[in-house]
KOLPAKE-77507 format. One record per atom (N, C-alpha, C): residue number from 1; residue in one letter; x, y, z. Coordinates in pm, whole numbers. Atoms other than C-alpha are relative to their C-alpha. Example, Ala and Ser with C-alpha at 12.3 -4.5 7.8 and 13.67 -1.06 7.14 Angstrom:
// KOLPAKE-77507
REC  pos  code      px      py      pz
REC    1     A      89    -119       0
REC    1     A    1230    -450     780
REC    1     A      90     120       0
REC    2     S     -82    -119      -6
REC    2     S    1367    -106     714
REC    2     S     -77     109      73
***
This chain:
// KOLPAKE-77507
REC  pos  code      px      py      pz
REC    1     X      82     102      61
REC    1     X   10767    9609   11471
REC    1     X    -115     -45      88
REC    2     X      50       8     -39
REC    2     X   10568    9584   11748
REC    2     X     -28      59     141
REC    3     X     -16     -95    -121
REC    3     X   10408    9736   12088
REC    3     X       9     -81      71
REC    4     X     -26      47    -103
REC    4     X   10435    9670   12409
REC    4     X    -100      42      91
REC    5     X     153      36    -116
REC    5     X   10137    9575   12625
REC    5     X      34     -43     106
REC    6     X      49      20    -118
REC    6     X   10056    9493   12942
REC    6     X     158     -70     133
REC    7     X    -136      41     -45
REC    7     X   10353    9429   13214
REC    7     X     100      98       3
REC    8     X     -65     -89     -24
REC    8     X   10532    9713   13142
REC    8     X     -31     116     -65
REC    9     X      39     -76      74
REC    9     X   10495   10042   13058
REC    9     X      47      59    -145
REC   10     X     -76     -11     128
REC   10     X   10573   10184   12685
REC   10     X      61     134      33
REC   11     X    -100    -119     -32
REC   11     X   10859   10438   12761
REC   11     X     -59     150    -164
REC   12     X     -18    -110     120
REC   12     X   10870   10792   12568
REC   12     X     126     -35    -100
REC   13     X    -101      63      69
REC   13     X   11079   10718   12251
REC   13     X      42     137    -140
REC   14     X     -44    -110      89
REC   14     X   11300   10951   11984
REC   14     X     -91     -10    -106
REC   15     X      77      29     134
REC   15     X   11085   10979   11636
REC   15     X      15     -84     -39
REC   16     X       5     157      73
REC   16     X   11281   10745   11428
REC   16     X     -29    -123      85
REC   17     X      20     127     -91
REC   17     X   11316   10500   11707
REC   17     X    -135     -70      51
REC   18     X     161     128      69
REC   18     X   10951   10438   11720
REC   18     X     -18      -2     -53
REC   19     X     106     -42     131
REC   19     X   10878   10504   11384
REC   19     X     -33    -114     -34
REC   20     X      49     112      64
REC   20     X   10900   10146   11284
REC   20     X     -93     -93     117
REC   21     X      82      84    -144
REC   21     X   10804    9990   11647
REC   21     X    -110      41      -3
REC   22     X     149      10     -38
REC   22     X   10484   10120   11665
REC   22     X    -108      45    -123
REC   23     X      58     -42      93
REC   23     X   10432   10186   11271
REC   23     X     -80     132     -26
REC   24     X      15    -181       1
REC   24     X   10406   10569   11306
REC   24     X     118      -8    -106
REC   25     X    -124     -82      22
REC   25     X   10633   10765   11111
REC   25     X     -34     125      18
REC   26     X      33    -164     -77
REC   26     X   10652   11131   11301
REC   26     X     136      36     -11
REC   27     X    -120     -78      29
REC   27     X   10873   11393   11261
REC   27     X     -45     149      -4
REC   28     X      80    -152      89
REC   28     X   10828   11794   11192
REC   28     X      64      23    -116
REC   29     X     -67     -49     112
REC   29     X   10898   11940   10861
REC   29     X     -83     101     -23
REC   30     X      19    -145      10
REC   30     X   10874   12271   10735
REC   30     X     -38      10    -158
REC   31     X      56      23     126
REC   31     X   10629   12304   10408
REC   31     X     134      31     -75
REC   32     X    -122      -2      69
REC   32     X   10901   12306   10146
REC   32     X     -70      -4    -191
REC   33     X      44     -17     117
REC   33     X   10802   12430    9752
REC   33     X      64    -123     -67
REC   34     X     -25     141      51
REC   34     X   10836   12160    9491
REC   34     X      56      72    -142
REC   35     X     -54     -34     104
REC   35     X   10985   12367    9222
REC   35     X     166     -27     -37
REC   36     X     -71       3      51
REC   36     X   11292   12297    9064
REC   36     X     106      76      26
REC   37     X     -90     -92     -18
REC   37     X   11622   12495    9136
REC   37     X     123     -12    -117
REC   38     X     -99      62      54
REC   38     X   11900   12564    8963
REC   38     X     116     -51      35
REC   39     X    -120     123     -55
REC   39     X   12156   12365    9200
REC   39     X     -48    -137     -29
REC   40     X     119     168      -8
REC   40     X   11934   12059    9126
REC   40     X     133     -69     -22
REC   41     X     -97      72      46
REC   41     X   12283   11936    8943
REC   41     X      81     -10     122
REC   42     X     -81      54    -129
REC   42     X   12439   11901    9316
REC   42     X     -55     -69      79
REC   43     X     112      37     -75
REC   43     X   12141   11771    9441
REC   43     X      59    -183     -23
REC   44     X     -35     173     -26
REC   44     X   12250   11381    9561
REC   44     X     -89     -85     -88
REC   45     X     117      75      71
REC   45     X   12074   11121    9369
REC   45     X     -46     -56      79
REC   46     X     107      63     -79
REC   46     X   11807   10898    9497
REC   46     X     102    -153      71
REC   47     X     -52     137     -67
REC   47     X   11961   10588    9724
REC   47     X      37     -96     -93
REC   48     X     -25     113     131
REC   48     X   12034   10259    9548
REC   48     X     -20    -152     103
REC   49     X      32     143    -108
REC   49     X   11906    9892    9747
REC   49     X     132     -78      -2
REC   50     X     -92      67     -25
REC   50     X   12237    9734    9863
REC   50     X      60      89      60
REC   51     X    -149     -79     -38
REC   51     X   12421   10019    9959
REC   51     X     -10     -17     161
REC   52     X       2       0    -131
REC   52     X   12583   10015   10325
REC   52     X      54     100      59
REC   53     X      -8    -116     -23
REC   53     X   12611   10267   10544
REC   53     X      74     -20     165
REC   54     X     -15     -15    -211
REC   54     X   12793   10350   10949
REC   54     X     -28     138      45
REC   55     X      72    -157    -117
REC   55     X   12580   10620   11089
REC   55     X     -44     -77     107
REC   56     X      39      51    -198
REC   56     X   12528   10589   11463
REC   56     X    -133      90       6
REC   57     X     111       5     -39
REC   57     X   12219   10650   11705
REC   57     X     -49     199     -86
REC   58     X      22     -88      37
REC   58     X   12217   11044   11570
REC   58     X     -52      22    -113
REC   59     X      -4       8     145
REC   59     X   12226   11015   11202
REC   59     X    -181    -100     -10
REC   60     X     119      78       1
REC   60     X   11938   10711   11264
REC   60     X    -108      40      53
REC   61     X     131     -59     -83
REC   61     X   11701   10915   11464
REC   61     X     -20     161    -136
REC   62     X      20    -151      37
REC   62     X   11690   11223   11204
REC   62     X     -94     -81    -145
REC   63     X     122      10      78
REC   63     X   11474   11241   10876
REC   63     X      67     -82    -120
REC   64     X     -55      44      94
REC   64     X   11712   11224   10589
REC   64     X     145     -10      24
REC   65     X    -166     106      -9
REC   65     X   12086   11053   10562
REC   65     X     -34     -39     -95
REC   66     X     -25      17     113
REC   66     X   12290   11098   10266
REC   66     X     145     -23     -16
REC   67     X    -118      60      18
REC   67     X   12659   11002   10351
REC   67     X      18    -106      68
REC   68     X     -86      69     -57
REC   68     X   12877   10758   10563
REC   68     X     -27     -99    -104
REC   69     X     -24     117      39
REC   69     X   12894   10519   10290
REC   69     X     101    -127      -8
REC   70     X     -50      66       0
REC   70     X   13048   10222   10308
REC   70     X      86    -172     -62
REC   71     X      -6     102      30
REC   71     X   13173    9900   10187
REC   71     X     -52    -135      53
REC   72     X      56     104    -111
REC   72     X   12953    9635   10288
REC   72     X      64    -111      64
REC   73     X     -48      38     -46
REC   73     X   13223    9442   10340
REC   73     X      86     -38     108
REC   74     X     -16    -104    -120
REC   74     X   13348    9668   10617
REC   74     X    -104     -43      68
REC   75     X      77      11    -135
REC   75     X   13213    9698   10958
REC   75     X    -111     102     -19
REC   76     X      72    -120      71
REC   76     X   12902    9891   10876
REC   76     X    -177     -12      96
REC   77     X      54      50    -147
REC   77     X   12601    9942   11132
REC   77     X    -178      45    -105
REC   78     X     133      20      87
REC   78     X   12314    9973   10801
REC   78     X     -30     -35    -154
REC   79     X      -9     -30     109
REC   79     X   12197    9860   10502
REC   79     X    -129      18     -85
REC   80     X     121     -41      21
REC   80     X   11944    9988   10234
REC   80     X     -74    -159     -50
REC   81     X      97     100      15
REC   81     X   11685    9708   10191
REC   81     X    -108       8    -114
REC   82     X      59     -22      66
REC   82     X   11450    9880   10009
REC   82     X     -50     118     -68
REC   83     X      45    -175      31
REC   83     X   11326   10211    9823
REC   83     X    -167     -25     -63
REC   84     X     167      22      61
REC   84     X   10958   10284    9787
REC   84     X      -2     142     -79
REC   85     X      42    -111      99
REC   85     X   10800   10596    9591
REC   85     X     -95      47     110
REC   86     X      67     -43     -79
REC   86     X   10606   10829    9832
REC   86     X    -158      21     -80
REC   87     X      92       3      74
REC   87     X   10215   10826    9782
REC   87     X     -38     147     -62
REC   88     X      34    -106     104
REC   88     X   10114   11106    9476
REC   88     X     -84     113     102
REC   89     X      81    -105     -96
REC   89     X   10043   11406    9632
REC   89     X      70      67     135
REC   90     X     -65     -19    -142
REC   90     X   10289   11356    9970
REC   90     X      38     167     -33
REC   91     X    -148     -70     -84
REC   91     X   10485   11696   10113
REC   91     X      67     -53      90
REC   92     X    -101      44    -108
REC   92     X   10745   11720   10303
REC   92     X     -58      98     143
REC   93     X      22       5     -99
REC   93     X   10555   11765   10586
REC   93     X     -61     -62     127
REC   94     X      51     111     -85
REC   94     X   10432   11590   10921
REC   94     X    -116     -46     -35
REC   95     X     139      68      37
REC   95     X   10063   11582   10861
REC   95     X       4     -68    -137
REC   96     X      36      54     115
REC   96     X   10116   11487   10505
REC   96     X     113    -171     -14
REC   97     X      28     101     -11
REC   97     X   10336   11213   10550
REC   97     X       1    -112     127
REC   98     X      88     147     -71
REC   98     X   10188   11026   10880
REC   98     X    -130      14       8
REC   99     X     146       4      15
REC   99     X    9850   11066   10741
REC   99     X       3    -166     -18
REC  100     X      42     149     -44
REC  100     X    9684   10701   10785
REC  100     X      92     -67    -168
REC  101     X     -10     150      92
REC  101     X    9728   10549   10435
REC  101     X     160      78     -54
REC  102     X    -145     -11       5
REC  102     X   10105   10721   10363
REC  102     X      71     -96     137
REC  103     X     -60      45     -73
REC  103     X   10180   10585   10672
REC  103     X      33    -169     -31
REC  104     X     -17     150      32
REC  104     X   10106   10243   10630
REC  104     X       5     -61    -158
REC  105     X     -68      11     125
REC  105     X   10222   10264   10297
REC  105     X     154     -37      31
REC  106     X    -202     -29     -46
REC  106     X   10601   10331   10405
REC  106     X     -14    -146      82
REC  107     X      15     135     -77
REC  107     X   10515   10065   10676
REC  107     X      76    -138      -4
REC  108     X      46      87      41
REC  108     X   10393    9812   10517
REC  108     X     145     -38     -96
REC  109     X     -91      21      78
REC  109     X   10696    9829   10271
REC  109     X     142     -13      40
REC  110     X    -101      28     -95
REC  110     X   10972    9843   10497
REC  110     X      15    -132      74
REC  111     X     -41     124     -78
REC  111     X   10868    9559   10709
REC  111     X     -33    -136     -83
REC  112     X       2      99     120
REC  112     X   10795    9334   10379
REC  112     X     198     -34       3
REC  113     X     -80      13       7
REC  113     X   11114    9405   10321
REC  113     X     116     -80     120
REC  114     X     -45       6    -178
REC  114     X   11293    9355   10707
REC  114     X     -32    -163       7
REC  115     X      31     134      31
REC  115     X   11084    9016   10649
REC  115     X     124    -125     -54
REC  116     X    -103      18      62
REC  116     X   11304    8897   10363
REC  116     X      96     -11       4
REC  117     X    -149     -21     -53
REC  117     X   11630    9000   10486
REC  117     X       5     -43     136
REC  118     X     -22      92    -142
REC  118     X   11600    8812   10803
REC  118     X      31    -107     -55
REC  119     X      37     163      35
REC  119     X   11440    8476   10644
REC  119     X     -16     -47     140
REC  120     X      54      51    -140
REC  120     X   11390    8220   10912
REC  120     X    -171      33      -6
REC  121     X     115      42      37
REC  121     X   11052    8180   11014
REC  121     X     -46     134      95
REC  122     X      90    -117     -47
REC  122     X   10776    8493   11186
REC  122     X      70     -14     169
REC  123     X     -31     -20    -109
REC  123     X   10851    8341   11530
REC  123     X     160      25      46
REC  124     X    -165     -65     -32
REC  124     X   11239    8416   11530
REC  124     X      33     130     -46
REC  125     X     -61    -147      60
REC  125     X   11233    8737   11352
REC  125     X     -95      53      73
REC  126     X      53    -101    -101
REC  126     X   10952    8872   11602
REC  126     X      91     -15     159
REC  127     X     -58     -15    -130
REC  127     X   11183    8779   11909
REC  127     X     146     103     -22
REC  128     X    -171     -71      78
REC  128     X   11505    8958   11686
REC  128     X     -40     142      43
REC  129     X     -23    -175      -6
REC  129     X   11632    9309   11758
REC  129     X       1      92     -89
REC  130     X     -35      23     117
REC  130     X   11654    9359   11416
REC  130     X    -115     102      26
REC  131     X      88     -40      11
REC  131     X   11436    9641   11326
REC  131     X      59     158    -133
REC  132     X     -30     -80     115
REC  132     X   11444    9930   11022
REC  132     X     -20     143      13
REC  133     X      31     -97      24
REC  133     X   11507   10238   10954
REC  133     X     -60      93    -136
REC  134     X      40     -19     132
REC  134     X   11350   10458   10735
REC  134     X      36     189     -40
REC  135     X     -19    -135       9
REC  135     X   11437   10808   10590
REC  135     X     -59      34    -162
REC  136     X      68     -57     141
REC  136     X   11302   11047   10288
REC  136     X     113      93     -30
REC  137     X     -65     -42      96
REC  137     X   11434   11252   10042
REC  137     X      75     144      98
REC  138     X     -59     -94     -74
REC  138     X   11672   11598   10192
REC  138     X    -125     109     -50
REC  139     X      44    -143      60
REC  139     X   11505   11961   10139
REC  139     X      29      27    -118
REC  140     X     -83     -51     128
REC  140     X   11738   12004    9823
REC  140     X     -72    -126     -83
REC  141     X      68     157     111
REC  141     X   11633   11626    9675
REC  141     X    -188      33      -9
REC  142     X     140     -40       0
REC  142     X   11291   11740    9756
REC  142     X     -85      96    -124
REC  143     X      40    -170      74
REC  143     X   11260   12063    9571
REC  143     X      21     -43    -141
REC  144     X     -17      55     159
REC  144     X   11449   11855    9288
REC  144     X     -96    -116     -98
REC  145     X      88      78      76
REC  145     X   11155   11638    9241
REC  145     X       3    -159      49
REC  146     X      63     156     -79
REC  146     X   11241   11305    9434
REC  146     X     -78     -26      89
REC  147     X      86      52     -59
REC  147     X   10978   11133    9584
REC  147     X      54    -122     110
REC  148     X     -70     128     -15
REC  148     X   11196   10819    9709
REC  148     X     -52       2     160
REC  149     X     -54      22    -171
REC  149     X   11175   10640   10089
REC  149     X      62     -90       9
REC  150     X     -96     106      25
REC  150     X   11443   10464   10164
REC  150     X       2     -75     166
REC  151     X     -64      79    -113
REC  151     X   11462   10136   10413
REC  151     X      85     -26      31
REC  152     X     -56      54     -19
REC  152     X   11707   10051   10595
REC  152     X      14    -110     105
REC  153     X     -27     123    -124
REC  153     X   11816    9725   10830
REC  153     X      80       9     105
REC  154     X     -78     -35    -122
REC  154     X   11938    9819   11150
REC  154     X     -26    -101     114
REC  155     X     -39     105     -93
REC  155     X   12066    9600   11463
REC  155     X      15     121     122
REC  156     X     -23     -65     -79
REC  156     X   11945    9894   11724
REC  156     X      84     -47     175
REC  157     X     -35      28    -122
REC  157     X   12133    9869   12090
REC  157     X    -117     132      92
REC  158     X      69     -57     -59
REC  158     X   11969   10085   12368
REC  158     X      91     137      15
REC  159     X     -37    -124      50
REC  159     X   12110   10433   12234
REC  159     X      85       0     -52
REC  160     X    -144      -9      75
REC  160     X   12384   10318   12001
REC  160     X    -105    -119    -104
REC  161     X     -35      57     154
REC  161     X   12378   10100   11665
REC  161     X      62    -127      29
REC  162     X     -23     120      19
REC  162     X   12487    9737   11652
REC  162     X     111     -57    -149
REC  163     X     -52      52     156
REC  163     X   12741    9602   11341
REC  163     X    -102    -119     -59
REC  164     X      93     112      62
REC  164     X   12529    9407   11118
REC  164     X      85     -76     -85
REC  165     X     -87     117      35
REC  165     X   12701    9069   10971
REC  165     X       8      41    -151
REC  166     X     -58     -42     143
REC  166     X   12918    9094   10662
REC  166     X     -57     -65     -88
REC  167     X     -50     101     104
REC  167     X   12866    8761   10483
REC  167     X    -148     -34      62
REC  168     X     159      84      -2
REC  168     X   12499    8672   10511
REC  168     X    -113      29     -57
REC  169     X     167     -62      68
REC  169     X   12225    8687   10246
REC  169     X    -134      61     123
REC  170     X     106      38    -101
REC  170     X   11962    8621   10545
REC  170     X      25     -24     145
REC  171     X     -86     -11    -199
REC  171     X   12077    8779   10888
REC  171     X     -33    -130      96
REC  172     X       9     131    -138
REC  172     X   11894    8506   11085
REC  172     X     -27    -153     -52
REC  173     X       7     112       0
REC  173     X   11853    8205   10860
REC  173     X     104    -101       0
REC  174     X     -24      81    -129
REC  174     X   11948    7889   11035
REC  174     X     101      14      58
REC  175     X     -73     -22     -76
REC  175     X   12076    8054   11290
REC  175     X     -94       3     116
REC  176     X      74     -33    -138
REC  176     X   11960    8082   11680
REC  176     X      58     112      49
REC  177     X       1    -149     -92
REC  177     X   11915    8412   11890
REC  177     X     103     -22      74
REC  178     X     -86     -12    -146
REC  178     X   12182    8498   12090
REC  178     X     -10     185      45
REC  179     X     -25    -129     -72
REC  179     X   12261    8793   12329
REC  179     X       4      81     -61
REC  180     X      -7    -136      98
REC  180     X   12341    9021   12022
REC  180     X    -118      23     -97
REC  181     X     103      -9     102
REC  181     X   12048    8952   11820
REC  181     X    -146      -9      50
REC  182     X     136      -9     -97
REC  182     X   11753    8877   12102
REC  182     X     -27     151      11
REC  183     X     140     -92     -55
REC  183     X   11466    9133   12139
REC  183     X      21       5     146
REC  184     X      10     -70    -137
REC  184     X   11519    9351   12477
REC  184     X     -60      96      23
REC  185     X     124    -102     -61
REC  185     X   11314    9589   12641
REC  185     X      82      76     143
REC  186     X     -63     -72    -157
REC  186     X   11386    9843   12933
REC  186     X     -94     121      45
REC  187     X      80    -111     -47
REC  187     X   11176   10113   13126
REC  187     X       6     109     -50
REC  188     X     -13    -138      88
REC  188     X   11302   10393   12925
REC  188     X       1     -20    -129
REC  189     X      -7      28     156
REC  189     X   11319   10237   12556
REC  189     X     -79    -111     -10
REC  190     X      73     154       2
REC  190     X   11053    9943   12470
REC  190     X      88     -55     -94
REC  191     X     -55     113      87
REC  191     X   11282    9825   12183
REC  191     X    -134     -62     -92
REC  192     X     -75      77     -21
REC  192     X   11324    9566   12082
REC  192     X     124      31      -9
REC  193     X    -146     -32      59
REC  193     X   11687    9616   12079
REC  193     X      90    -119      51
REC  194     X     -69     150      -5
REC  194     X   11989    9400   12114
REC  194     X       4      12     182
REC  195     X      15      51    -152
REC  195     X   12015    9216   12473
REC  195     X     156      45     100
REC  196     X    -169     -64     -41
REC  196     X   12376    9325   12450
REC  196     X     -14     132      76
REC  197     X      19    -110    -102
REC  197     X   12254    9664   12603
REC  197     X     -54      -3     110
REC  198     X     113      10     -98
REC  198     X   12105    9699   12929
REC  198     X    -152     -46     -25
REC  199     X     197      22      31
REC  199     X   11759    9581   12965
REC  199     X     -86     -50     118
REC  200     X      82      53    -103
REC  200     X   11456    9478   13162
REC  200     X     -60     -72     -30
REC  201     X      59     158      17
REC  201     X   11296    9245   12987
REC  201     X      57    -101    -139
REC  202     X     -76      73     113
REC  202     X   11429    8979   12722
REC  202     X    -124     -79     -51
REC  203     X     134      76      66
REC  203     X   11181    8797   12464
REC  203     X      65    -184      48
REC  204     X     -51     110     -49
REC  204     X   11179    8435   12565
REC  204     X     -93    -138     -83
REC  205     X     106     106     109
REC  205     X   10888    8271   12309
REC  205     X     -68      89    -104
REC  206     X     129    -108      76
REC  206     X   10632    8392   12030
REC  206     X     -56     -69     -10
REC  207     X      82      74      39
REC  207     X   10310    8218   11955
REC  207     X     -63     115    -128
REC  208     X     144     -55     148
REC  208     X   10025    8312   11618
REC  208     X    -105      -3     101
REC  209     X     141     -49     -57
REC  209     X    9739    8479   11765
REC  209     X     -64     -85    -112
REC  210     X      80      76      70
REC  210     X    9431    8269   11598
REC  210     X    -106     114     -58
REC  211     X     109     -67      56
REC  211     X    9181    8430   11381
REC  211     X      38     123     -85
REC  212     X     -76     -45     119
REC  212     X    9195    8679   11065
REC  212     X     -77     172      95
REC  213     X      31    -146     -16
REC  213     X    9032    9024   11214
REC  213     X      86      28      96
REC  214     X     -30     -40     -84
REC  214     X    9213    9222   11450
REC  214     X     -12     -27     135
REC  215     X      50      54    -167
REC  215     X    9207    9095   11821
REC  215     X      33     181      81
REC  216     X      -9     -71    -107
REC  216     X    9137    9330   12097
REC  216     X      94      32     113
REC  217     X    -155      19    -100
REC  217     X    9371    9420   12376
REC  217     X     -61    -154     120
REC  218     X      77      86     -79
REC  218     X    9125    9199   12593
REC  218     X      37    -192     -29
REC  219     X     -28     168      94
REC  219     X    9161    8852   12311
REC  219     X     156      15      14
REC  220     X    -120     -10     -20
REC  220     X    9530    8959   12305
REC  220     X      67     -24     150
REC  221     X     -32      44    -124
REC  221     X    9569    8931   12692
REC  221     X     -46    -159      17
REC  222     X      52     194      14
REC  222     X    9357    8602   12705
REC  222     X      79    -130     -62
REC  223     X     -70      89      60
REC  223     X    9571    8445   12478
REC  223     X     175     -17      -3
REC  224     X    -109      13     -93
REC  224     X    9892    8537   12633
REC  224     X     -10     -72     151
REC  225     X     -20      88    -109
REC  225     X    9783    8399   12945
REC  225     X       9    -108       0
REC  226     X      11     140      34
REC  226     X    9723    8061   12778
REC  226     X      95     -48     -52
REC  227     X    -116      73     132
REC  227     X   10022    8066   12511
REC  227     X     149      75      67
REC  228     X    -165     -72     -78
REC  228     X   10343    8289   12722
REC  228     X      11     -77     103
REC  229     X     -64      74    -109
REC  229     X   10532    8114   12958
REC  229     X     -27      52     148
REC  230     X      37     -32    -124
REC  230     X   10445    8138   13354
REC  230     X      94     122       7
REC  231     X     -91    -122     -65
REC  231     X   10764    8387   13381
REC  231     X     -27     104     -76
REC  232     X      46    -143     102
REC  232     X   10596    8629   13101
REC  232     X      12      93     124
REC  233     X      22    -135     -75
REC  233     X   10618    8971   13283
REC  233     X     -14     150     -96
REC  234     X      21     -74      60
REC  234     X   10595    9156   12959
REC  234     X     -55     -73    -152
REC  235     X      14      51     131
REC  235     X   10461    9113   12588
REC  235     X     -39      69     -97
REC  236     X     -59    -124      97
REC  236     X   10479    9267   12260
REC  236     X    -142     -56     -90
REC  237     X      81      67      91
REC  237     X   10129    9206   12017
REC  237     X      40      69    -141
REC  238     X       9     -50     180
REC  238     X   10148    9292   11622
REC  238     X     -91     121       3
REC  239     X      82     -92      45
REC  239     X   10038    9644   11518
REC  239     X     -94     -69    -108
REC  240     X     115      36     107
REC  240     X    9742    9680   11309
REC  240     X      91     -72    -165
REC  241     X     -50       3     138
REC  241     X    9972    9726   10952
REC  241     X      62    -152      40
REC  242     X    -108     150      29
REC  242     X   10202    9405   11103
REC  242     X    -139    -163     -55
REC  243     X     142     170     -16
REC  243     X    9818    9176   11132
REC  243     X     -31       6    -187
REC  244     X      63     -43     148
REC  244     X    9759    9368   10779
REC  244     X      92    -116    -110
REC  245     X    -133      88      56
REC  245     X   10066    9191   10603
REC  245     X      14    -166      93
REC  246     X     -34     117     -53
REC  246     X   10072    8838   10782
REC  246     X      79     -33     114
REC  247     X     -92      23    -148
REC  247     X   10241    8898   11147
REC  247     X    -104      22     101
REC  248     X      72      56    -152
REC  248     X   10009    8739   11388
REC  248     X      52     -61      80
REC  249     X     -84      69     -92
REC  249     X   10266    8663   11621
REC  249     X     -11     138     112
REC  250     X     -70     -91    -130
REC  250     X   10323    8799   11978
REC  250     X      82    -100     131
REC  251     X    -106      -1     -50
REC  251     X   10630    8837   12187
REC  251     X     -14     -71     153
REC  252     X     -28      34    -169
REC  252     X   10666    8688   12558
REC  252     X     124      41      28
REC  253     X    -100     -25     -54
REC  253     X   10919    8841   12735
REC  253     X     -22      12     173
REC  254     X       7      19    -167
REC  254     X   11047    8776   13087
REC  254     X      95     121      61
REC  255     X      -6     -82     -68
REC  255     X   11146    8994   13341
REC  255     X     196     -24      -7
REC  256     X    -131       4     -40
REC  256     X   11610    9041   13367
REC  256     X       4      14     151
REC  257     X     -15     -32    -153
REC  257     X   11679    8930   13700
REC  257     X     180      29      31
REC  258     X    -158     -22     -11
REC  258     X   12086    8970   13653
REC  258     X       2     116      63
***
């Protein structure tokens, strides 16, 4: 949901695992015909918004995921949030969909969603670990004609998965951050992920950047020095798509001296 500027460096990261942090979605795929087969009748159907799922860090870093379902009532480490329709025209391949406006299509619709299913207010859900995954249709669902992308709400750790809470419309409303749900950072993963994993830096405030165009990295430093706390040693500003949608907030995070 957001990068990571100045203070530390932004580590190399798996596909999915930045896909939403830095509003990329990258991946390879292998052109794939759009005709019709006749297994289509084994071919999985399209997702469904509620369903919950326990796939770990493997399953969440790949393209498409179509089992571990679960009972959301169960211990379950995702759930779907939202399904969009890919823009007219997509393949199933890299250039076609993280071309600019597919991209921030998927985006944009994921973290609407991610929004929602927090609740609470911009500055507690940008310090949250809380961040989404997103996957598309298989090779076989492909060929059969779905278009679908499906969000999901994930509680990443720093190479594992998190249980996300049974009994709560609105993961974080009125509730306060703790250790399992704070925004962490570390030299090899920027996160955010939960604080429960190793880390190097922990979010510790957010302020609203001022003004409606895009700020610079330059206005973005300036206004961390004025609005982050003296112990800032790292900080996270809003991608373009997050300023696009209404997240003019950025992160302060301080340095783990434990």
């Amino acid at each position: 949901m957001s990068r990571l500027r100045a203070g530390a460096l932004a580590p190399a990261q798996k596909p999915m695992t930045a896909a939403l942090i830095l509003g990329l979605v990258i991946g390879v795929f292998s052109l794939i015909g759009l005709t019709a087969t006749k297994a289509d009748a084994a071919v999985p159907p399209k997702p469904t918004v509620g369903t919950c799922y326990n796939y770990g860090w493997t399953a969440y870093g790949a393209w498409s995921q179509t089992g571990k379902k679960v009972a959301c009532s169960k211990a379950h480490t995702a759930k779907t949030i939202a399904l969009g329709t890919l823009l007219s025209g997509t393949t199933r391949t890299e250039a076609s969909i993280t071309r600019p406006a597919s991209n921030a299509h998927i985006y944009k619709t994921c973290t609407r969603a991610l929004h929602k299913k927090l609740g609470s207010t911009y500055s507690k859900r940008t310090q949250s670990a809380y961040n989404t995954a997103v996957f598309v249709p298989t090779a076989d669902q492909f060929k059969a004609g779905q278009r679908w992308f499906r969000c999901d709400v994930i509680l990443p750790g720093n190479g594992s998965l998190k249980n996300l809470p049974t009994n709560r419309a609105k993961f974080l409303e009125g509730l306060s951050l703790t250790q399992r749900t704070r925004g962490c950072m570390s030299a090899k993963f920027a996160g955010p992920y939960s604080c429960l994993s190793s880390h190097t830096y922990k979010s510790i405030s957010a302020f609203k950047k001022s003004g409606t165009s895009y700020p610079t990295a330059a206005a973005f430093e300036k206004a961390v020095a004025k609005n982050c706390p003296s112990r800032t040693r790292a900080y996270a500003t809003p991608g373009k798509y997050d300023w696009q949608i209404g997240n003019h907030w950025v992160v302060c995070y301080e340095r783990n001296t434990k």
